[in-house]
C-alpha positions in Angstrom: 56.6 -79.4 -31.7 58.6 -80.3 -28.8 60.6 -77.4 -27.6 63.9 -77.2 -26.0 64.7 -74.6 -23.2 65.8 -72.0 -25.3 62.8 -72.2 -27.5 60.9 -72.1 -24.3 62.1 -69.0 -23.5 61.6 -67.4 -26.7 57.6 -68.4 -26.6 57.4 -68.2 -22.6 55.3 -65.0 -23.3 52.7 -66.3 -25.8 52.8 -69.8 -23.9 52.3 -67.8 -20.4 49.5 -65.7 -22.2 47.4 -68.7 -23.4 47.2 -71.0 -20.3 46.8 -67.6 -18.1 43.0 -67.8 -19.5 42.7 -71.7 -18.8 45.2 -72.1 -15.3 45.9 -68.5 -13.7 49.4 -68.2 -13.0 50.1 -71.8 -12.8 51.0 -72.2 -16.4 54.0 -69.4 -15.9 54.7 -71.0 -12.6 55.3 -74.3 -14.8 57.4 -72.4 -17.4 59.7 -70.5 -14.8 60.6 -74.1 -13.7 61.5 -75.4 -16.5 63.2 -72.5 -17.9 65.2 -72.0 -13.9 65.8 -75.6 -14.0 69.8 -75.4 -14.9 70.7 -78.8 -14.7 69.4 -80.0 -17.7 68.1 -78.8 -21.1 64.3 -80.0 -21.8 65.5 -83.2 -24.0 67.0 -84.5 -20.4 64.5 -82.9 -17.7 61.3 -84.9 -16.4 58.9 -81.8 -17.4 58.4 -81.0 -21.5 56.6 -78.2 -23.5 54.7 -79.0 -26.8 53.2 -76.2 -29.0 51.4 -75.7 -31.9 51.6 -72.2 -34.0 50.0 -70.3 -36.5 52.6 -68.6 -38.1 55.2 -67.6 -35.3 52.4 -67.1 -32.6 51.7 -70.1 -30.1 48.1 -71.1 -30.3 48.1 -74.4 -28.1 50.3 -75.8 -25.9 50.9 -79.2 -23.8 52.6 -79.4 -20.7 54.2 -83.4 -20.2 55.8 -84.7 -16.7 57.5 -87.7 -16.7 58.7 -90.0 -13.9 60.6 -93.5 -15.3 57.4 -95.1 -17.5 54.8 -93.2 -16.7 53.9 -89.4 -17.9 51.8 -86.8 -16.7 49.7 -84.3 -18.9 49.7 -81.2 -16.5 48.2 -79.0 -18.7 46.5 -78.5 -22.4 45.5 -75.5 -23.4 44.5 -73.8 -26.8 43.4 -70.1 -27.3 39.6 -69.9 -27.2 39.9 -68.7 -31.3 41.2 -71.7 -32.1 39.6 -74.5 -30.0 37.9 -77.2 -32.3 40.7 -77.1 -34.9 42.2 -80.4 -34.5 45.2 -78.6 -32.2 44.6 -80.6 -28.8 44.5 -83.7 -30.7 47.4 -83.2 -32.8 49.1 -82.1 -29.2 48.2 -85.5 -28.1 49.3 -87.4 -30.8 52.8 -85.8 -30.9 53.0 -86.9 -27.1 51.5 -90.4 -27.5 54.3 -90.8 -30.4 57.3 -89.4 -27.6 55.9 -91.3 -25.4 56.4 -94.3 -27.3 59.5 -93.9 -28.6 60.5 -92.8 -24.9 59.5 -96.3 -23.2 56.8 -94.7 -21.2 54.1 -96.9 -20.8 51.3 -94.8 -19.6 50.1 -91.3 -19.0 47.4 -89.8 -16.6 45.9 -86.8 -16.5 43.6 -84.7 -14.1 40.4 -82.8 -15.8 37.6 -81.1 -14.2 35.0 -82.8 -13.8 32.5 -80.2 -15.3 35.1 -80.4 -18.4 33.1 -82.3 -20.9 34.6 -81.3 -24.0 37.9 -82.4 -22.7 36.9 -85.3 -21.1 35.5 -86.3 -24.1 38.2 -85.6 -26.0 40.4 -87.8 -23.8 37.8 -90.4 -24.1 37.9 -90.5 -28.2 41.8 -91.2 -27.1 41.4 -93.9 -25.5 42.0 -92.7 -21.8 39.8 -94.7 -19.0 38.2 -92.6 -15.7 40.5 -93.6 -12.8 39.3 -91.9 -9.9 38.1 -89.0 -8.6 39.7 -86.1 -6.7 36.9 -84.2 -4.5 37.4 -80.1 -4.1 40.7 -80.8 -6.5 40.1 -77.1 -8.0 39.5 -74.0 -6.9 37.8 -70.8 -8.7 35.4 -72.6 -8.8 35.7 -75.5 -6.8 35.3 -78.4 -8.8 36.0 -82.3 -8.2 39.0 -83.7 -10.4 38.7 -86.7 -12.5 41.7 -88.6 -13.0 41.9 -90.5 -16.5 44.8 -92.8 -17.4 45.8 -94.5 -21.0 48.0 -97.6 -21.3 50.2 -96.8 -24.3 51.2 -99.6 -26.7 54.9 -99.5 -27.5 53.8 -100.0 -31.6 51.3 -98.5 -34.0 49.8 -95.8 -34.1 46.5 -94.6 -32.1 43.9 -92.9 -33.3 40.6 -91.6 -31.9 38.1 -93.7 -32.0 35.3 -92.8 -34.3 
């Protein structure tokens, strides 16, 4: 589910706690952002936050940048408990479908490169390796790779088999 600000606020706890495993401190730096960000609510600002719960408690969450027709994934993370569930896909799906119906025509994303069970995720969606970014990480240093996915304004996309 797409939240707004004040629902951001009301899960920046359990959203802080579950990308603290995955990102450090970058996930609350995200959140503080978005929540400080008083100009606009999170329907109107160029940074979103998806979730997914289990019961009231956030389990997985998506972090979505956008600039005109393009979108950045900054982060996806889901609580180790949970991981192979279907949550990062269903995260992805929910964006793809935004995305759509928000004119945005394509979406990157950065993943380490060690990553495979993300990148291969990504890959089941249909997004292509588009570069690399060397020493992109720290703790532990680690080479970025950069994956994009043209978006098609109708129908729906599924992983491929």
């Amino acid at each position: 589910m797409l939240l707004n600000r004040d629902e951001i606020s009301g899960y920046q706890a359990e959203i802080e706690a579950v990308g603290e495993a995955f990102f450090g401190d970058a996930t609350a730096s995200f959140i503080k952002y978005i929540i400080g960000n008083t100009n606009t609510n999170n329907s109107e600002s160029h940074r979103r936050v998806f979730v997914r719960t289990a019961g009231s408690r956030v389990v997985a969450f998506l972090i979505l940048s956008t600039v005109l027709d393009e979108s950045e994934i900054l982060q996806v993370a889901v609580k180790k408990e949970c991981q192979r569930c279907g949550l990062a896909a269903a995260l992805l799906d929910e964006v793809f479908d935004f995305c759509r119906k928000s004119g945005i025509s394509k979406i990157f994303l950065e993943v380490r490169e060690g990553n495979f069970p993300a990148r291969l995720l990504y890959k089941k969606f249909e997004f292509e390796e588009a570069g690399l970014r060397r020493d992109y990480y720290e703790n532990p240093r680690e080479n970025a790779v950069v994956m994009s996915k043209n978006l098609s304004v109708s129908g729906a996309e599924k992983p491929k088999k």
